[in-house]
C-alpha positions as CSV (number, residue, x, y, z in Angstrom):
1,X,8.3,3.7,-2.7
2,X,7.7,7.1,-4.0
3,X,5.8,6.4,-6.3
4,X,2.6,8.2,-5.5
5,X,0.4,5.7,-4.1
6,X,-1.0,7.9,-0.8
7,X,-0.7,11.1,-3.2
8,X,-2.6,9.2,-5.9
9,X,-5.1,7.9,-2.8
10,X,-6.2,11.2,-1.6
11,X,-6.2,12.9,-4.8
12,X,-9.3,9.3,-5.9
13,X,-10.9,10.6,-2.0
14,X,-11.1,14.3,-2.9
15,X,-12.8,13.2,-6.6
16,X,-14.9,11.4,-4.8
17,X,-15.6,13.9,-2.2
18,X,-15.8,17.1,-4.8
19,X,-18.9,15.2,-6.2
20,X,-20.6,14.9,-2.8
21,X,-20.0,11.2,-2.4
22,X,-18.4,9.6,0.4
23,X,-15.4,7.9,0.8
24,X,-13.5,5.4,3.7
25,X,-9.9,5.4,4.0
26,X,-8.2,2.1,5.7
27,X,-5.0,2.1,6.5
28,X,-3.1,-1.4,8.4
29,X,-2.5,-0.4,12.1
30,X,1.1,-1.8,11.2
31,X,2.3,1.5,9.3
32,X,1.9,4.2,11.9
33,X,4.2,6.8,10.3
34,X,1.1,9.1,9.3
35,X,0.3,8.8,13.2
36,X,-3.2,7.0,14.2
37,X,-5.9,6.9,12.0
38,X,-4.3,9.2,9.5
39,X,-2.9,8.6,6.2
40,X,-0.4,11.2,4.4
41,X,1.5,11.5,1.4
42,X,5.1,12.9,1.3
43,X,4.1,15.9,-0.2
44,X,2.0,16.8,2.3
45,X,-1.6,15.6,1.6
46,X,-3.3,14.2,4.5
47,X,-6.8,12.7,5.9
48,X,-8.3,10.4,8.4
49,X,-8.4,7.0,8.2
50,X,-9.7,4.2,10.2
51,X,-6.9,1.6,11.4
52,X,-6.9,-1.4,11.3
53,X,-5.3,-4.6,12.1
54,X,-5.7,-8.3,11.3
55,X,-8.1,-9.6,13.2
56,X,-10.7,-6.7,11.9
57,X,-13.3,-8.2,9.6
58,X,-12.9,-5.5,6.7
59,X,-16.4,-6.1,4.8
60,X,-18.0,-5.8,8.6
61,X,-16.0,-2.6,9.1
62,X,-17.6,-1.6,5.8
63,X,-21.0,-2.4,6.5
64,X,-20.8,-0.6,9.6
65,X,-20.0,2.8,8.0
66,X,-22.6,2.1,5.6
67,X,-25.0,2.4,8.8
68,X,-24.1,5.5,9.3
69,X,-23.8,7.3,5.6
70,X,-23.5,6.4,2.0
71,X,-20.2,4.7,1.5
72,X,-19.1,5.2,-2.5
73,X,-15.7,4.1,-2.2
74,X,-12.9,2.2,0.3
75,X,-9.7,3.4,-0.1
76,X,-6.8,1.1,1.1
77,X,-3.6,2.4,1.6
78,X,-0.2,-0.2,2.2
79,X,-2.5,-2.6,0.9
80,X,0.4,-5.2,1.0
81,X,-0.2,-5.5,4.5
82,X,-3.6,-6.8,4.5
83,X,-4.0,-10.5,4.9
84,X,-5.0,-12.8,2.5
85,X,-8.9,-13.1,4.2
86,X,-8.9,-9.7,4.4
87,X,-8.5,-9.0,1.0
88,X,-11.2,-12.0,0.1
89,X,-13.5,-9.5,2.5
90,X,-12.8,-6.8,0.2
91,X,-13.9,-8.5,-2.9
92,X,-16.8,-8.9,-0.9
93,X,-17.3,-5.2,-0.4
94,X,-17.3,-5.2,-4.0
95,X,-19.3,-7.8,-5.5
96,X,-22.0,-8.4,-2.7
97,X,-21.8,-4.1,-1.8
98,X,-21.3,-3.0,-5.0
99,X,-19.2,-0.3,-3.7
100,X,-15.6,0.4,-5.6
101,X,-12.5,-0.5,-3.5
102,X,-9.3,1.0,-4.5
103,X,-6.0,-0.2,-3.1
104,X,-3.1,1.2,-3.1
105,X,0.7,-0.6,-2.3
106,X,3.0,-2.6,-2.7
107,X,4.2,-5.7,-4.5
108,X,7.1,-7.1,-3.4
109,X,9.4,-6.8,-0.3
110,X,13.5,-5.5,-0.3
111,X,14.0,-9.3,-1.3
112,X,11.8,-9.2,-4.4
113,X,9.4,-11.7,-2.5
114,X,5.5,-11.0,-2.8
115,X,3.7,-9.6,0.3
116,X,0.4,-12.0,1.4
117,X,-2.1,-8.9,1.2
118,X,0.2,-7.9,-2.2
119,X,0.1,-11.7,-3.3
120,X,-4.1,-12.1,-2.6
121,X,-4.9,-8.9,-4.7
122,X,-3.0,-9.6,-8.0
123,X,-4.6,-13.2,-7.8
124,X,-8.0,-11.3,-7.4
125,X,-8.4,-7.8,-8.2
126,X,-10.6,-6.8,-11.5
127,X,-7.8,-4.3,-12.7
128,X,-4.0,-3.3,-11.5
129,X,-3.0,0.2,-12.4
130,X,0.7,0.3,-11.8
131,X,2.2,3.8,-10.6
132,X,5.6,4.3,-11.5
133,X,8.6,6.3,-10.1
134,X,12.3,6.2,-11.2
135,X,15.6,4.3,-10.5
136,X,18.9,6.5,-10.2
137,X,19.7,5.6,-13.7
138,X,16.3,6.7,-15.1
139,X,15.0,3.2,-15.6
140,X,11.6,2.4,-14.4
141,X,12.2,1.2,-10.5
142,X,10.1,-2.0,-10.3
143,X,11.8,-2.8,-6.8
144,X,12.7,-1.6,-3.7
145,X,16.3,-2.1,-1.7
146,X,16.4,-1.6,2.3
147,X,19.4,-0.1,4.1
148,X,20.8,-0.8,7.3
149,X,22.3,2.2,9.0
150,X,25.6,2.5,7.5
151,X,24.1,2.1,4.3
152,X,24.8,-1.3,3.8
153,X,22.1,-3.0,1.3
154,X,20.1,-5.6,3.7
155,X,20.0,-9.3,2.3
156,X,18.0,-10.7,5.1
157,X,15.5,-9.9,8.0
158,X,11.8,-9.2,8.7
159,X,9.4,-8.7,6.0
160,X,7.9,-5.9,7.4
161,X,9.7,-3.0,9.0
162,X,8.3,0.4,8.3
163,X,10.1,2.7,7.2
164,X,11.1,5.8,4.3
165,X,13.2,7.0,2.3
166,X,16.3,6.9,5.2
167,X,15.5,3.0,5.0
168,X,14.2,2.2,1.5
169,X,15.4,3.1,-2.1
170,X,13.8,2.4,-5.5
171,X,15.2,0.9,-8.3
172,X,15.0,-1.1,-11.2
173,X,15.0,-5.0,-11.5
174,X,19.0,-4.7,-12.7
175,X,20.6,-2.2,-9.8
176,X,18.2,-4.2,-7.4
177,X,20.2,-7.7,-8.5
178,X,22.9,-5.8,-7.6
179,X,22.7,-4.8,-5.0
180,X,22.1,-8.2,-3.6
181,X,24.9,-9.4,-4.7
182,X,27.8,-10.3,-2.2
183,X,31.1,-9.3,-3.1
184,X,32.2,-12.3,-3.8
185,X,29.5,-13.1,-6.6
């Protein structure tokens, strides 16, 4: 969270772009924030993307753009939210394509436990770059703590609920612990 990852997205697409070479952006129908078939960064940037759910076939998806131009590079944003296969498709797009896929997300969920698409791509990916933001005491924020409305730190529930920075807060692996911790620990 905050960290960079769509800003750092669209920054790889316009590279891409400013050298005449085309790009496809996929995005997990899951995070509609950015509205359909969009992605955007906090600080403005934005582009289209194509959605996408579970059940789409991502190396298919791939090969179908390829029909109609180039494709240089896939661009995945909220990565962690791809499932396992689908991530085993994107390997395909790389090593039977030869086409570059950069994905961007994240690692663990507001209990520290690894997301499957998150989980997939560190067992396979040929390089992690990780992008790093702060934790209110200045330490590197390696984790990320959900809210509930009263601002109550949230030791259990779904996995996946969208949300920003009025649900999720960044901070490193120390304030994170505690955070957790119940007041009687």
């Amino acid at each position: 969270m905050n960290a960079g990852k769509t800003t750092n997205l669209l920054q790889s697409r316009h590279n891409y772009e400013e050298r005449g070479m085309n790009t496809l952006v996929v995005k997990p129908r899951i995070d509609s924030r950015s509205g359909e078939n969009r992605v955007r960064s906090r600080i403005g940037l934005e582009a289209d993307a194509v959605d996408v759910d579970p059940s789409v076939n991502l190396l298919d998806l791939v090969a179908e753009a390829c029909e109609r131009q180039p494709i240089h590079c896939v661009l995945v944003d909220e990565s962690q939210f791809l499932s396992a296969e689908q991530v085993d498709q994107l390997t395909e797009v790389v090593d039977a394509r030869d086409i570059p896929v950069l994905a961007y997300g994240l690692r663990t969920d507001f209990l520290g436990m690894l997301f499957e698409g998150s989980r997939q791509l560190l067992a396979l990916a040929d390089e992690l770059r990780e992008i790093k933001t702060v934790c209110h005491c200045g330490r590197k924020a390696t984790m990320v703590v959900r809210f509930d409305g009263k601002g109550q730190p949230l030791q259990s529930g779904d996995q996946i609920q969208i949300g920003g920075n009025e649900t999720y807060v960044s901070m490193c692996r120390r304030h994170f612990k505690e955070s957790l911790r119940t007041p009687a620990d």
